[in-house]
HTML snippet that shows the backbone in 3Dmol.js (N, CA, C, O; Angstrom):
<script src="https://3Dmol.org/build/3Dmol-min.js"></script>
<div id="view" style="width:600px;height:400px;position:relative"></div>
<script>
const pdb = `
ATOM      1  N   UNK A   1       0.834  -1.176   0.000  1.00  0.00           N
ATOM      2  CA  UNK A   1       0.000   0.000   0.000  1.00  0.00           C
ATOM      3  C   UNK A   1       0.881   1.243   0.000  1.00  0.00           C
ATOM      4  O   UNK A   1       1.623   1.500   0.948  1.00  0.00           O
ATOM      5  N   UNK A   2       0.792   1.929  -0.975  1.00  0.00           N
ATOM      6  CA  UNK A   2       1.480   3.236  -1.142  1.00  0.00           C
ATOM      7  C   UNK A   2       0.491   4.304  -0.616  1.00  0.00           C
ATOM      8  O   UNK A   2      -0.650   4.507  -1.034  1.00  0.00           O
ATOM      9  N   UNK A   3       1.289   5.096   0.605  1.00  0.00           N
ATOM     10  CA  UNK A   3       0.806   6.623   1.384  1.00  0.00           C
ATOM     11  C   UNK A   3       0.843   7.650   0.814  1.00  0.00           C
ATOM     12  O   UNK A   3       1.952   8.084   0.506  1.00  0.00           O
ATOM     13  N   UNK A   4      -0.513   8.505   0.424  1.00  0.00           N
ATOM     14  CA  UNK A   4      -0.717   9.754  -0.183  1.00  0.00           C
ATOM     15  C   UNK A   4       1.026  10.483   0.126  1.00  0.00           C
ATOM     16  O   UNK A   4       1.766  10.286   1.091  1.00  0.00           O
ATOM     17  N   UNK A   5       1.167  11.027  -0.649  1.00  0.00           N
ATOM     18  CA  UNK A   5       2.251  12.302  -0.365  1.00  0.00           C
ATOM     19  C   UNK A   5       1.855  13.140   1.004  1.00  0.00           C
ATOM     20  O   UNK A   5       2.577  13.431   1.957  1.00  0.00           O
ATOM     21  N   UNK A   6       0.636  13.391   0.802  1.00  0.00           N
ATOM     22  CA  UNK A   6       0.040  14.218   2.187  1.00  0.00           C
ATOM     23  C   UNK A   6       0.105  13.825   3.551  1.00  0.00           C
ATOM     24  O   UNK A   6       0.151  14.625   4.486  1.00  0.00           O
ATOM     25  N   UNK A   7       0.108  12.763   3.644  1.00  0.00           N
ATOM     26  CA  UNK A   7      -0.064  12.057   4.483  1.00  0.00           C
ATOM     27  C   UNK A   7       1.859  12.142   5.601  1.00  0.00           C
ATOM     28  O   UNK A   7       2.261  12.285   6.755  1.00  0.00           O
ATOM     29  N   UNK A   8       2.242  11.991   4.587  1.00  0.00           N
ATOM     30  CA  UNK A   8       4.168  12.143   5.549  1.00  0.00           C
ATOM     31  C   UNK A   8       5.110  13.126   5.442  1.00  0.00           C
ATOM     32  O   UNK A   8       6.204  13.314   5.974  1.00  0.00           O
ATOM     33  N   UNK A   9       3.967  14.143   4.051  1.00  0.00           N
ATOM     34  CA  UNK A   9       5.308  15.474   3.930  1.00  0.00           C
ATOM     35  C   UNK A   9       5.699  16.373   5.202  1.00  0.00           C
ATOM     36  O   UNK A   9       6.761  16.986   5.315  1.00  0.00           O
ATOM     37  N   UNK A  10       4.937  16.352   5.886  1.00  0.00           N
ATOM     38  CA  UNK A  10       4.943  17.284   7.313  1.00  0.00           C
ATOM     39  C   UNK A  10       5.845  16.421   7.856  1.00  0.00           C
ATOM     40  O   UNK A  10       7.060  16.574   7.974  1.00  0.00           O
ATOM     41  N   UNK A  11       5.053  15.356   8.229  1.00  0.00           N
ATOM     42  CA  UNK A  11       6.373  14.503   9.193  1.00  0.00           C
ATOM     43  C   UNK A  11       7.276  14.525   8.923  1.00  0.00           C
ATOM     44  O   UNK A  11       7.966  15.003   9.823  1.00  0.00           O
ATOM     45  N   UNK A  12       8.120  14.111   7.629  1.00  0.00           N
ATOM     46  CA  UNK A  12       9.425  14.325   6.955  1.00  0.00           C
ATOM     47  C   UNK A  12       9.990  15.237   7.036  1.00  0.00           C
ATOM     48  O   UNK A  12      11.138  15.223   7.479  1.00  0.00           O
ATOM     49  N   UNK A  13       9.236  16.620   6.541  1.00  0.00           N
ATOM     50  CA  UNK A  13       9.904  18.132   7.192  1.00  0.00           C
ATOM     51  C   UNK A  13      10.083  18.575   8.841  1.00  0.00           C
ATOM     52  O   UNK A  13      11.110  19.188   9.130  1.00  0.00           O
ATOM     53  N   UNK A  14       9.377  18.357   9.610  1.00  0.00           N
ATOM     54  CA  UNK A  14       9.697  18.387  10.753  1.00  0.00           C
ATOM     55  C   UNK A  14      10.918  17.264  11.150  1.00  0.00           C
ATOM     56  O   UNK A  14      11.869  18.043  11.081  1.00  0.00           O
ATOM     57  N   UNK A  15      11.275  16.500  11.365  1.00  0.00           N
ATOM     58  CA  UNK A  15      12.392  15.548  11.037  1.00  0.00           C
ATOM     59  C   UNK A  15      13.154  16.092  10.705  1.00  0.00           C
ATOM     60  O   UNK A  15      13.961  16.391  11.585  1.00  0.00           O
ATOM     61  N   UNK A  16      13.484  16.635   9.197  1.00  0.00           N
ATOM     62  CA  UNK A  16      14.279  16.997   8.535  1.00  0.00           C
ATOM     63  C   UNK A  16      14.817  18.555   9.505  1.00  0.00           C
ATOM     64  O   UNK A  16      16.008  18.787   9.714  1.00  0.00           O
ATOM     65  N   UNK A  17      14.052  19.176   9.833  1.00  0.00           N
ATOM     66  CA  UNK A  17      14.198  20.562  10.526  1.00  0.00           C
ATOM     67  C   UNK A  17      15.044  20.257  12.027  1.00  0.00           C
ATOM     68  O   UNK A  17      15.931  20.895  12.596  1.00  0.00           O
ATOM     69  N   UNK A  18      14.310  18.943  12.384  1.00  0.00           N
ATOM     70  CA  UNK A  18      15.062  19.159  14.131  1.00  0.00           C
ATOM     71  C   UNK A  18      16.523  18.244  14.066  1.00  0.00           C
ATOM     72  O   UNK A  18      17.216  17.876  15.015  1.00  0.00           O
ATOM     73  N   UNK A  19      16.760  17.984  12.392  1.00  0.00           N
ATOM     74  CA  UNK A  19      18.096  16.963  12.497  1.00  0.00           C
ATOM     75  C   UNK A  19      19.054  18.125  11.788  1.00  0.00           C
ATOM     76  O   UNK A  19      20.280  18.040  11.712  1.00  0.00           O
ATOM     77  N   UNK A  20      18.299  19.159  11.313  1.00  0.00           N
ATOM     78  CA  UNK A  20      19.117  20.471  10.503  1.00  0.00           C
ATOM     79  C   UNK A  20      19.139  21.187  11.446  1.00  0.00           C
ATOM     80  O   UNK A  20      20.249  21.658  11.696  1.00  0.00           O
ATOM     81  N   UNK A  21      18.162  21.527  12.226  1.00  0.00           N
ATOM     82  CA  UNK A  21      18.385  22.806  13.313  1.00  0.00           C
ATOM     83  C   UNK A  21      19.318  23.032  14.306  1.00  0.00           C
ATOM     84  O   UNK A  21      20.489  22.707  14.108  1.00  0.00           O
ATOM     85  N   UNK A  22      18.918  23.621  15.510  1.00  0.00           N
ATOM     86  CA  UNK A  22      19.860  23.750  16.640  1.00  0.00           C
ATOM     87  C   UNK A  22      20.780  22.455  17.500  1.00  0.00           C
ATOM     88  O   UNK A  22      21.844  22.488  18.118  1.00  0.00           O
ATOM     89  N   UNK A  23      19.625  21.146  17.143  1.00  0.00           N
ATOM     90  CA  UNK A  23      20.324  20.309  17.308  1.00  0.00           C
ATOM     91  C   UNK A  23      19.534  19.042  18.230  1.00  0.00           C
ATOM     92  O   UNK A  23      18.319  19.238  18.197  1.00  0.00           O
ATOM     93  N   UNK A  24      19.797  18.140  18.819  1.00  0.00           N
ATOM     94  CA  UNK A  24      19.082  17.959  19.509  1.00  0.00           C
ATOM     95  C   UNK A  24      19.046  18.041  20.916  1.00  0.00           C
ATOM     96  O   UNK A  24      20.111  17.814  21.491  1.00  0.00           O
ATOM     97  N   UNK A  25      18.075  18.309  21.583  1.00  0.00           N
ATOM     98  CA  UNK A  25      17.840  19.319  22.901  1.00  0.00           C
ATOM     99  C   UNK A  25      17.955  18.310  24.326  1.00  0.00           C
ATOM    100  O   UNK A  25      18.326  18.752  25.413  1.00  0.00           O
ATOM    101  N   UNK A  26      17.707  17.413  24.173  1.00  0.00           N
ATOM    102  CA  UNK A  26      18.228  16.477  25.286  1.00  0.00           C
ATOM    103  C   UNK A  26      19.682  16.099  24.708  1.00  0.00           C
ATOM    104  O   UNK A  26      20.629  16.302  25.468  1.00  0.00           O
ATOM    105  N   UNK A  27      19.829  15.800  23.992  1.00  0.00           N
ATOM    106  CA  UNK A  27      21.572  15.561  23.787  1.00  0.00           C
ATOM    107  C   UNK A  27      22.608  17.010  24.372  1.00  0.00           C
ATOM    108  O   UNK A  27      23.725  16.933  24.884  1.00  0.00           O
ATOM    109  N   UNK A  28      21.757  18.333  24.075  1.00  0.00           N
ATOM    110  CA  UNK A  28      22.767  18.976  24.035  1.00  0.00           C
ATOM    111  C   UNK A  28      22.839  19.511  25.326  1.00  0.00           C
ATOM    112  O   UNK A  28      23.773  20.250  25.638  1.00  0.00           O
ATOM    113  N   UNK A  29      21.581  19.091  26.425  1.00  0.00           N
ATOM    114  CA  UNK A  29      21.657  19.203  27.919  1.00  0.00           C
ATOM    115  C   UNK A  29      21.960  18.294  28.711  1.00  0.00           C
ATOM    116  O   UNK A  29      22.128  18.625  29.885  1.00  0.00           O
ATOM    117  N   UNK A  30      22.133  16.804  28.314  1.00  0.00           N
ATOM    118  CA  UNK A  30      22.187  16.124  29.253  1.00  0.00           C
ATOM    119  C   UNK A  30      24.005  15.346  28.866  1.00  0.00           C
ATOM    120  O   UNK A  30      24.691  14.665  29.627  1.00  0.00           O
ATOM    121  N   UNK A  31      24.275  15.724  27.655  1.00  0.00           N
ATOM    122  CA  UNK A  31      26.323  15.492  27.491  1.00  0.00           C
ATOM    123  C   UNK A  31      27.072  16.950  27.315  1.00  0.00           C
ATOM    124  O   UNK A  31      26.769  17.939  26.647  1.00  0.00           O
ATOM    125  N   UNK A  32      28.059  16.697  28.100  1.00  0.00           N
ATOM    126  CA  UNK A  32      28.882  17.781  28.178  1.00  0.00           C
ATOM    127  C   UNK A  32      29.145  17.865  26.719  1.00  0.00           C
ATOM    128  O   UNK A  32      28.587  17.027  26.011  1.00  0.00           O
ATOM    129  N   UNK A  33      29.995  18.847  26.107  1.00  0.00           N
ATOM    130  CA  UNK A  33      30.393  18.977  24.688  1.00  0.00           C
ATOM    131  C   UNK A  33      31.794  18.287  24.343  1.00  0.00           C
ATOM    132  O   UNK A  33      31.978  17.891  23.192  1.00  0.00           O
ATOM    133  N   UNK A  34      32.741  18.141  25.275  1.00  0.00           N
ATOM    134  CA  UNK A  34      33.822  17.734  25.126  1.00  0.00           C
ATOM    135  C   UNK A  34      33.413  15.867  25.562  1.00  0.00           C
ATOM    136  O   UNK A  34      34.421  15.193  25.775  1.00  0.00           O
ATOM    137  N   UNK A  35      32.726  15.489  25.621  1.00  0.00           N
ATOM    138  CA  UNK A  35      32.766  13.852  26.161  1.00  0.00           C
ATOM    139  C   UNK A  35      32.632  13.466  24.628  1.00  0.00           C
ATOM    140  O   UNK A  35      32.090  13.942  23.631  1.00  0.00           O
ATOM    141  N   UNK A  36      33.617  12.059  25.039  1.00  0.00           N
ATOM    142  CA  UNK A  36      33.761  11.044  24.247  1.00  0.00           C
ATOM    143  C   UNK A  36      33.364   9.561  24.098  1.00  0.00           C
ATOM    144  O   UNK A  36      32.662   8.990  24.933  1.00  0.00           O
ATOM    145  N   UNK A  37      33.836   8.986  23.025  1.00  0.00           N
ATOM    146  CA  UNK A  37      32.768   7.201  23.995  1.00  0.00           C
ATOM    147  C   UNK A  37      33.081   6.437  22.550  1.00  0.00           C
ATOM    148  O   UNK A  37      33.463   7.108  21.591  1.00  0.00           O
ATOM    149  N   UNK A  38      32.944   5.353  22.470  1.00  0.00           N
ATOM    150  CA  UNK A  38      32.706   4.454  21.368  1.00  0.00           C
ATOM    151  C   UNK A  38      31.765   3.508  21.496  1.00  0.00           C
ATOM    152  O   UNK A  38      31.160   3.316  22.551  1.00  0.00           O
ATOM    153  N   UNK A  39      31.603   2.933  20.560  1.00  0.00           N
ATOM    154  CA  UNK A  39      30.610   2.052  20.606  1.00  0.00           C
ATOM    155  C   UNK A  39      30.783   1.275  19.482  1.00  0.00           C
ATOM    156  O   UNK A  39      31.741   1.489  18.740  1.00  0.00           O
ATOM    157  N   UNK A  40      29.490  -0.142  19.114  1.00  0.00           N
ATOM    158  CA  UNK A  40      29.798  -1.019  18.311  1.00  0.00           C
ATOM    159  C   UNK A  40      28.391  -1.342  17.698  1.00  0.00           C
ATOM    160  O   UNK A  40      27.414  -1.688  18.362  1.00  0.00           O
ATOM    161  N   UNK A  41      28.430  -1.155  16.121  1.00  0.00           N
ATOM    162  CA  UNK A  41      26.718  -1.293  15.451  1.00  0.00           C
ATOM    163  C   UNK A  41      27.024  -2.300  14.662  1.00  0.00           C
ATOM    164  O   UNK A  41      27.837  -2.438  13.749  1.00  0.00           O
ATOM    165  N   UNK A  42      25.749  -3.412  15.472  1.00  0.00           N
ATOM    166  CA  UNK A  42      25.680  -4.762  14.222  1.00  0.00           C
ATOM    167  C   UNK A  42      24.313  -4.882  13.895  1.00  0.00           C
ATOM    168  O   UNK A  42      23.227  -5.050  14.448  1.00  0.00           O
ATOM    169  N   UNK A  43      24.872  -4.705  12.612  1.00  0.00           N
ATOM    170  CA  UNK A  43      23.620  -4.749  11.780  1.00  0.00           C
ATOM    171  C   UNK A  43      22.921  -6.408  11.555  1.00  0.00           C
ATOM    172  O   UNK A  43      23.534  -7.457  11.355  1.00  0.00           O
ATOM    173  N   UNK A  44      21.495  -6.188  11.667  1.00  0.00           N
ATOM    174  CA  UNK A  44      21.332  -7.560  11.141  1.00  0.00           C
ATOM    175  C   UNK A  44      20.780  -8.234  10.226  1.00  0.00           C
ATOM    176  O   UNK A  44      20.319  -9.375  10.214  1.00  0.00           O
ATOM    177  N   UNK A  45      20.920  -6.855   8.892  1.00  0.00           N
ATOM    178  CA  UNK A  45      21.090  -7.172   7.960  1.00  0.00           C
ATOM    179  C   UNK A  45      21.753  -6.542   7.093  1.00  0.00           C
ATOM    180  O   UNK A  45      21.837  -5.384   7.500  1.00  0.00           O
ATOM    181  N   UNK A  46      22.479  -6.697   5.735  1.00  0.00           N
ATOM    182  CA  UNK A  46      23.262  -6.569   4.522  1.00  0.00           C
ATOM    183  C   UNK A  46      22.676  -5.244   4.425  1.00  0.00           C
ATOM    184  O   UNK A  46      21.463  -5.221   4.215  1.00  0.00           O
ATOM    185  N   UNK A  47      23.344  -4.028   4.544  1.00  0.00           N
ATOM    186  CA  UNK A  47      22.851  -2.423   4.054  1.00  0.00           C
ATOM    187  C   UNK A  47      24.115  -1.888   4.027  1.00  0.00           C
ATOM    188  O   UNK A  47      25.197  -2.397   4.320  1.00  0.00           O
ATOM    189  N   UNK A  48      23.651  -0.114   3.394  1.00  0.00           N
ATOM    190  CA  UNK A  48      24.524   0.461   3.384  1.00  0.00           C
ATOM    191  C   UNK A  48      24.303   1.547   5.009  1.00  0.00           C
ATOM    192  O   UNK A  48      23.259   1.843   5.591  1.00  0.00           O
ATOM    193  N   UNK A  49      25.972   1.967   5.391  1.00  0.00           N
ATOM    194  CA  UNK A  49      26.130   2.718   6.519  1.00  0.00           C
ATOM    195  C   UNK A  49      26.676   3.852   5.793  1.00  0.00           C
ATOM    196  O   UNK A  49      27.570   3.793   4.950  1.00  0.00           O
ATOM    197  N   UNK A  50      25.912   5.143   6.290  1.00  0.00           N
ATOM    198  CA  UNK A  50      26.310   6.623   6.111  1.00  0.00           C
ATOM    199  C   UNK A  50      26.075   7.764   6.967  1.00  0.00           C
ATOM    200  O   UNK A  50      25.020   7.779   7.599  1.00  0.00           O
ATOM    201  N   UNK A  51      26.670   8.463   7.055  1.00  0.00           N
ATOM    202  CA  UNK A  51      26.281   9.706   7.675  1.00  0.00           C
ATOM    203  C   UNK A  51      27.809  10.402   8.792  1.00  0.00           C
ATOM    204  O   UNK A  51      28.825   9.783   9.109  1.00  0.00           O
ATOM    205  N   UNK A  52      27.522  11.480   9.056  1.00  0.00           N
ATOM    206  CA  UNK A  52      28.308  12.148   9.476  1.00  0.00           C
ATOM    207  C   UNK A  52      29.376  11.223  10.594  1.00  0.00           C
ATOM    208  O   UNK A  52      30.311  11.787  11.162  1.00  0.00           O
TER     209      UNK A  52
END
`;
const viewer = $3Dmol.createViewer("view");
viewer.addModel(pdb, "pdb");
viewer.setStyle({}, {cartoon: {color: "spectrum"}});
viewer.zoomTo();
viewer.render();
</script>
């Protein structure tokens, strides 16, 4: 079943706005700016990985 356009353009733009904007607002109150950390992502399935 394919969703009207209408139906997710808002959602998508809002999304799109709070991952472009100031940033996110519990992340940027509850970690200092200088902390560090690693971590480990297993996927559990065959995709592609991107992003900043």
């Amino acid at each position: 079943m394919e969703l009207p356009k209408y139906v997710y353009t808002d959602l998508v733009r809002q999304a799109l706005a709070e991952d472009l904007g100031p940033g996110d607002v519990t992340s940027l109150l509850t970690i200092e700016s200088a902390a560090t950390t690693t971590g480990r992502f297993i996927a559990k399935e065959p995709g592609v990985i991107c992003g900043w």
